[in-house]
The first five atom37 places (N, CA, C, CB, O) and aatype in JSON, in Angstrom:
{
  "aatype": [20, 20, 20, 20, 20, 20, 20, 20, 20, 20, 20, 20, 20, 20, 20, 20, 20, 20, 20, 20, 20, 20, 20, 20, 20, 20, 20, 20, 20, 20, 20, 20, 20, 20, 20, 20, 20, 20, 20, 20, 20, 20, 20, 20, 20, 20, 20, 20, 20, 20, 20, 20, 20, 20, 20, 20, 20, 20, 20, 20, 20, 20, 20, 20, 20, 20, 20, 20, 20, 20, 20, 20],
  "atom_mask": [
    [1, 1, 1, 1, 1],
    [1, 1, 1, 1, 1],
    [1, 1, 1, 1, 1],
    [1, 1, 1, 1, 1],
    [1, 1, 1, 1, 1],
    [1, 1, 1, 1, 1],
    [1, 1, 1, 1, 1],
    [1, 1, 1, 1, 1],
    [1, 1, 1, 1, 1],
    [1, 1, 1, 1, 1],
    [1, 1, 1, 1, 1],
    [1, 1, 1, 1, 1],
    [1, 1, 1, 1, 1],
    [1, 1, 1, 1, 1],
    [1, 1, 1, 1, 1],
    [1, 1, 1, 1, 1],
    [1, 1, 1, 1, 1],
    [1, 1, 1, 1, 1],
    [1, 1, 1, 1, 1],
    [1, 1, 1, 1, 1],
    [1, 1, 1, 1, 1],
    [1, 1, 1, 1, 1],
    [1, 1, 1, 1, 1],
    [1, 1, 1, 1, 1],
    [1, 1, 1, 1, 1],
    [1, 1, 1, 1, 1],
    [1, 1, 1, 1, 1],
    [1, 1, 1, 1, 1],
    [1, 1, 1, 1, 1],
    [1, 1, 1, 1, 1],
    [1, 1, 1, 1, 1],
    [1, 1, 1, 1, 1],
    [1, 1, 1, 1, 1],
    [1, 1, 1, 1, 1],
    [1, 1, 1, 1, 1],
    [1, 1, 1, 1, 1],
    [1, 1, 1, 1, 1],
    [1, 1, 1, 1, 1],
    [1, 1, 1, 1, 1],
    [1, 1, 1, 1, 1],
    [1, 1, 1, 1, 1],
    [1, 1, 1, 1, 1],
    [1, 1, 1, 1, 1],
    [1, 1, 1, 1, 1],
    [1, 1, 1, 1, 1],
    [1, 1, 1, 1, 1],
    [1, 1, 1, 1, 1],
    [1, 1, 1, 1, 1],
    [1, 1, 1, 1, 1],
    [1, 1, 1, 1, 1],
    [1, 1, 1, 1, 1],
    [1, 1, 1, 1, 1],
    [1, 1, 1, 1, 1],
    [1, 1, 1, 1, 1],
    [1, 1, 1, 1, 1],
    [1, 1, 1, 1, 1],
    [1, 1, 1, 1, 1],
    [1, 1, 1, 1, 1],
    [1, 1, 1, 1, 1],
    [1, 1, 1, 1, 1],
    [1, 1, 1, 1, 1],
    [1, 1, 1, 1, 1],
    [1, 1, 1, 1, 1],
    [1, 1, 1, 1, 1],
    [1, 1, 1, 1, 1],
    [1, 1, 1, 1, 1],
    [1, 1, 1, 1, 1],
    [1, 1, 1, 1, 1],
    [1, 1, 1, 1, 1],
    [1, 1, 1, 1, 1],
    [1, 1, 1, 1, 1],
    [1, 1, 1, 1, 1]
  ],
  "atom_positions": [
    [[-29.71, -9.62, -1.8], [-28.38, -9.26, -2.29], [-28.1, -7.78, -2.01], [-28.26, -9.55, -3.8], [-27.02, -7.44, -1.52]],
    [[-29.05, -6.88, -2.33], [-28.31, -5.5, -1.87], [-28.49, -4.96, -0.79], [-28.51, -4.5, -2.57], [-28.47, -3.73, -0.75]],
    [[-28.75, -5.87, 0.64], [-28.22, -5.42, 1.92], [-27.42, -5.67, 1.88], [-28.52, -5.64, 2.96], [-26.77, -4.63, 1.95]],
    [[-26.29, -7.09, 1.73], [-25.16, -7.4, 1.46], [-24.02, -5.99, 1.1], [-25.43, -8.4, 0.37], [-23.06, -5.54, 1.73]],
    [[-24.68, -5.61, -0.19], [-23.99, -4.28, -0.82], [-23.94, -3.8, 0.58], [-24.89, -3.19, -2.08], [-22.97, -4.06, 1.3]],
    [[-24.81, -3.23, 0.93], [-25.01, -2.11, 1.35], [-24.09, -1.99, 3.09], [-26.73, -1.97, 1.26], [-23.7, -0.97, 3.66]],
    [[-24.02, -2.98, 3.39], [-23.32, -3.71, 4.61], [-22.04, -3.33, 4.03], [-23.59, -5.47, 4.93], [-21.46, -2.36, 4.51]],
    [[-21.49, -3.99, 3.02], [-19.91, -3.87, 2.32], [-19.98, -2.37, 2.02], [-19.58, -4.91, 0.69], [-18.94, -1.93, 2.51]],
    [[-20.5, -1.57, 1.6], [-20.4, -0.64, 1.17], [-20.15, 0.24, 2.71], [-21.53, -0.42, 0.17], [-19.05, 0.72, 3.02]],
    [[-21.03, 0.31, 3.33], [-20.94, 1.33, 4.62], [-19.62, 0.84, 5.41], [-22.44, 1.21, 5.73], [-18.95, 1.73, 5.94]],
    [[-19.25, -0.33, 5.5], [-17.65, -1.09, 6.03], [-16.59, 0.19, 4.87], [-17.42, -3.62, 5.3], [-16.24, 1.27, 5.35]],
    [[-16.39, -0.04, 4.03], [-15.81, 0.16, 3.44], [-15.51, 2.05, 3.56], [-16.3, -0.61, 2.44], [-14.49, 2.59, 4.01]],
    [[-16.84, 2.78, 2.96], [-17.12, 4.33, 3.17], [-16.43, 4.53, 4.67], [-18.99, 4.77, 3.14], [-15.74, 5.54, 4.7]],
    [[-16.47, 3.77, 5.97], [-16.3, 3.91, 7.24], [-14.31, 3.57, 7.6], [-17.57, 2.74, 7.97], [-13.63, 3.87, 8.57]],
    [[-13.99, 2.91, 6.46], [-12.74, 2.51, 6.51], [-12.2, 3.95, 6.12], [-12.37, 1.21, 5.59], [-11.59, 4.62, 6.95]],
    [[-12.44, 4.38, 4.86], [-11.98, 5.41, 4.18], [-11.82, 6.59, 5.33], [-12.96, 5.74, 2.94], [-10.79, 7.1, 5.8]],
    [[-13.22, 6.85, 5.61], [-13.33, 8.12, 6.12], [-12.17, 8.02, 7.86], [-15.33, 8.44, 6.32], [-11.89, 9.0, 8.55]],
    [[-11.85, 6.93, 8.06], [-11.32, 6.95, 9.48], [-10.33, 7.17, 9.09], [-11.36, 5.9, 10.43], [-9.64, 7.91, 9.79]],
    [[-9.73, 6.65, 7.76], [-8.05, 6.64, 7.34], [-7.75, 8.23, 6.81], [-7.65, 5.33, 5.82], [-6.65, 8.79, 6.86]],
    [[-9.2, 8.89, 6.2], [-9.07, 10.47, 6.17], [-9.08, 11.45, 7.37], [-10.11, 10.93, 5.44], [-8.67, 12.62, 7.34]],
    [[-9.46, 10.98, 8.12], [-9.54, 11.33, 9.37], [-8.14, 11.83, 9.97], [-10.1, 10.21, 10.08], [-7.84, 13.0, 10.21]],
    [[-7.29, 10.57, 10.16], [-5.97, 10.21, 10.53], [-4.8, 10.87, 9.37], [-5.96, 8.51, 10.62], [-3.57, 10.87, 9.39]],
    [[-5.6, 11.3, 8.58], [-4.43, 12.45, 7.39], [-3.7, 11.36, 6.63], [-2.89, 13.67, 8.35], [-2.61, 11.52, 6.09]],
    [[-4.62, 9.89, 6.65], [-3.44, 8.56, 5.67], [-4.49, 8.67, 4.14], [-3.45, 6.1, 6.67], [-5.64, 9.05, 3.93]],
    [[-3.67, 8.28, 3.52], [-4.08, 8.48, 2.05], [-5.37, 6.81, 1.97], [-2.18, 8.41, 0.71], [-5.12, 5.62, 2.16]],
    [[-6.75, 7.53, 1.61], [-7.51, 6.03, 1.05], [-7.98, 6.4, 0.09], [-8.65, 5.25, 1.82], [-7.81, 7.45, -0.54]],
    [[-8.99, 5.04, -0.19], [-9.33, 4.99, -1.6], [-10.1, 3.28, -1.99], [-7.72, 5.34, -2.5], [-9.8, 2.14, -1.66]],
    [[-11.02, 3.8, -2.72], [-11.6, 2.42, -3.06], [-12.33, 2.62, -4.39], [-12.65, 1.84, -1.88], [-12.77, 3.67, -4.85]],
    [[-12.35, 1.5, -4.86], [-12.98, 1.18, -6.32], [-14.11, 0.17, -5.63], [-11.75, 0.32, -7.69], [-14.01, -0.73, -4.8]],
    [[-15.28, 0.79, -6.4], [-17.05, -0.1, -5.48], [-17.89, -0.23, -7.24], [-18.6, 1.74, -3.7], [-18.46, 0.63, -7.91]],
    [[-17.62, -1.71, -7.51], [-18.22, -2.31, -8.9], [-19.06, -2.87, -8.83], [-17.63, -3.06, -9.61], [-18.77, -4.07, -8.83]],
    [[-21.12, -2.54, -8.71], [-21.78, -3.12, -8.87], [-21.78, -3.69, -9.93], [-22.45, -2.73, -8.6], [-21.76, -3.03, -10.97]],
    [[-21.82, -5.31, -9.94], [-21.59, -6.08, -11.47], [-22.64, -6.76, -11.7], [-20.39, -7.1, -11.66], [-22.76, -7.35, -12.77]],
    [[-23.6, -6.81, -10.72], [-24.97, -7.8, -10.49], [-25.69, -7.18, -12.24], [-26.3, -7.2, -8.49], [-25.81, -6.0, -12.6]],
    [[-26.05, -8.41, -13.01], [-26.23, -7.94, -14.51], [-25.32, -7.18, -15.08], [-27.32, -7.23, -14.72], [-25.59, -6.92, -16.25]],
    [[-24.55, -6.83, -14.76], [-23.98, -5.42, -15.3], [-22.99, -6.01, -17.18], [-22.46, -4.61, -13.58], [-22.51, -5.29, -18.05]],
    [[-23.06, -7.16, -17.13], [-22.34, -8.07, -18.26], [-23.49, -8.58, -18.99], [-21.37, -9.39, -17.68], [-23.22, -9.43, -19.83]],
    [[-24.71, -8.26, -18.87], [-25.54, -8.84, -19.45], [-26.01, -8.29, -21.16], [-26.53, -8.79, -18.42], [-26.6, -8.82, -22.1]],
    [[-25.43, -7.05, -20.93], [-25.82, -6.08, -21.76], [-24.53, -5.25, -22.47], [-26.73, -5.19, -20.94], [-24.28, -4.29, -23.19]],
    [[-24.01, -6.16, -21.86], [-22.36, -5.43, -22.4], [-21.47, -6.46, -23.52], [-21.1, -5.27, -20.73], [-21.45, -7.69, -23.57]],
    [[-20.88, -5.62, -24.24], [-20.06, -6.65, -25.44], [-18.73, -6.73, -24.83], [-19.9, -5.96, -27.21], [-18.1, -5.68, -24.68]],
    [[-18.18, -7.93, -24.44], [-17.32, -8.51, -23.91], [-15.87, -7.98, -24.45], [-17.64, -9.85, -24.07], [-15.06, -7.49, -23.66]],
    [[-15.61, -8.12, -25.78], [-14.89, -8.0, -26.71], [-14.44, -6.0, -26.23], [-15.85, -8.57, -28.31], [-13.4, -5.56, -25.75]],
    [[-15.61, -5.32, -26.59], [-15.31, -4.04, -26.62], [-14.83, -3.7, -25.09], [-16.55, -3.21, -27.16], [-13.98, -2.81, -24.94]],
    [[-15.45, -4.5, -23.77], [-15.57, -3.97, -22.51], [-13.72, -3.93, -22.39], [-16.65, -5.06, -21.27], [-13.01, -2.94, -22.25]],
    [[-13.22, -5.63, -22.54], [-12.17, -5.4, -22.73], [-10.98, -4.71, -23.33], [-12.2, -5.88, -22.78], [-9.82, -4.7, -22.93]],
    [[-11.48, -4.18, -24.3], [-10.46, -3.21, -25.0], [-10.91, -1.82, -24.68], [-10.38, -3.4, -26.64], [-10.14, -1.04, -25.23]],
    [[-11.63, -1.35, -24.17], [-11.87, 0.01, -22.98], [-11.26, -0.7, -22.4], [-13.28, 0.67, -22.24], [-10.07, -0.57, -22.68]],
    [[-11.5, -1.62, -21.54], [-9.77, -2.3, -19.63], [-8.85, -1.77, -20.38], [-9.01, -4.76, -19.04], [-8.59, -0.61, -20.09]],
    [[-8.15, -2.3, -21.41], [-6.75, -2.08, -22.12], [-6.73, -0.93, -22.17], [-6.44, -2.61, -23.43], [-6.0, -0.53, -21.27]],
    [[-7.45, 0.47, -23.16], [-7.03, 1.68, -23.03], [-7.36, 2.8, -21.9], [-7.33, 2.06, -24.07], [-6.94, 3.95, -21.83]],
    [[-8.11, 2.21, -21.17], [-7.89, 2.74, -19.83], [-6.57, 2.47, -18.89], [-8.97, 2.28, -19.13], [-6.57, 2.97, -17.77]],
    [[-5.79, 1.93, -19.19], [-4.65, 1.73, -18.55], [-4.72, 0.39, -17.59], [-4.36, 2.99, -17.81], [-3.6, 0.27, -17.1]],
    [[-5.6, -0.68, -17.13], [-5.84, -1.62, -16.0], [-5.46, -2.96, -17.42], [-7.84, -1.48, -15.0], [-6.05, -3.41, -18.4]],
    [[-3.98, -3.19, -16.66], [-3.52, -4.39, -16.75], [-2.57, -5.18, -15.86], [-3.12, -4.37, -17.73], [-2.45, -4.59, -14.78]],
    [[-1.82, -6.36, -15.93], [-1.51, -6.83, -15.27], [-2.57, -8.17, -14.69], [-1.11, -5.86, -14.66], [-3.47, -8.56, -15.43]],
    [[-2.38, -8.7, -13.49], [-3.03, -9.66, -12.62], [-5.17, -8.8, -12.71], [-1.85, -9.54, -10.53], [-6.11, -9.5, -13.09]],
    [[-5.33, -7.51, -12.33], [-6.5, -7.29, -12.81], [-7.27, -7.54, -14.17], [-6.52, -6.32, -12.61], [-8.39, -8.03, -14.28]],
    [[-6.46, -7.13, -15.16], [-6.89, -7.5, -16.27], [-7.28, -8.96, -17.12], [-6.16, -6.97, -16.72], [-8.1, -9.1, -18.03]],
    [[-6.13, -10.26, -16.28], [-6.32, -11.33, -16.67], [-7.45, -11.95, -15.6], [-5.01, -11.96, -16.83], [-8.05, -13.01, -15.76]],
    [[-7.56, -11.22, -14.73], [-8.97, -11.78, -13.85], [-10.58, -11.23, -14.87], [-8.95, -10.73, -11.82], [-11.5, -11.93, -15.28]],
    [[-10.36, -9.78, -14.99], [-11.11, -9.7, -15.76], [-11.71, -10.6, -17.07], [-10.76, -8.87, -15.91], [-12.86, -10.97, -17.31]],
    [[-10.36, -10.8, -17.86], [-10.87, -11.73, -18.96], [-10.93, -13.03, -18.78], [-10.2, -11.64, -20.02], [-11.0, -13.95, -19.59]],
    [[-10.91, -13.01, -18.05], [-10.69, -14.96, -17.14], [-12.47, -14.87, -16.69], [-9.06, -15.11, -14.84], [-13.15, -15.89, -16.82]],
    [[-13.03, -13.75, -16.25], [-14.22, -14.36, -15.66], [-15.2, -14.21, -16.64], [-14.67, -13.76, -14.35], [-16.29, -14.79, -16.65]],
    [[-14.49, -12.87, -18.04], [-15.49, -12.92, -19.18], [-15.74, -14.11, -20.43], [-15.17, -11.75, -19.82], [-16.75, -14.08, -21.15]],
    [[-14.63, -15.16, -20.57], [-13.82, -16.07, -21.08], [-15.11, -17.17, -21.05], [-12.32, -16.37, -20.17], [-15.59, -17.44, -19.95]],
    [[-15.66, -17.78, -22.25], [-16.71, -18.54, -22.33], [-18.01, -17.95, -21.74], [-16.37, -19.71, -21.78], [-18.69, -18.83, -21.21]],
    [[-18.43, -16.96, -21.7], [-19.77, -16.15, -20.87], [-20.53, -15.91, -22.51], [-19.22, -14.17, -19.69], [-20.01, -15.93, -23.62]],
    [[-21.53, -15.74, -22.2], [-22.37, -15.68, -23.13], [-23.58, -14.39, -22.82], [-22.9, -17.16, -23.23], [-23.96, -14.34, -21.65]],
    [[-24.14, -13.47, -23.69], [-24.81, -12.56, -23.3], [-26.45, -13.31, -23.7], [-24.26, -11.1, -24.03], [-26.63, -14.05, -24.66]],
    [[-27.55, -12.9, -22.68], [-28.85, -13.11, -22.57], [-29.15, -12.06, -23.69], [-29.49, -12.92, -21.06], [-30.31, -11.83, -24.02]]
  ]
}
C-alpha cells in the first residue's frame, strides 16, 4: 500500500510544481487515512469538519463513510 501512496503522491507534488512553474495557481489536500479512524471519535472528528468550515457535498461524504463504522 504505501508505494501506491507514494506513486500518487510524486504524480501529484509533479502536477503542482509544473502548474507553479507556469505562474497558474495549485494546490492539493494529501489525507493519509490508512487507520487513521481507528483511534479517532467519530462524533468529535465531525464537529471539528463543521467548525473548520468543510461542508457541503465533502462533508456528507465524510459522514456517509463514518456512518455505521465502529472503532477497534
Amino acid at each position: 500500500m504505501q508505494h501506491s501512496f507514494e506513486k500518487v503522491a510524486f504524480s501529484h507534488i509533479s502536477s503542482i510544481l509544473t502548474a507553479m512553474n507556469n505562474s497558474q495557481i495549485a494546490g492539493g489536500i494529501f489525507c493519509d487515512l490508512q487507520k487513521a479512524f481507528d483511534c479517532v471519535n467519530h462524533r468529535i472528528l465531525l464537529d471539528k469538519v463543521q467548525f473548520y468550515g468543510i461542508d457541503g457535498k465533502f462533508k456528507t461524504l465524510i459522514e456517509s463513510y463514518l456512518t455505521s463504522r465502529y472503532q477497534k
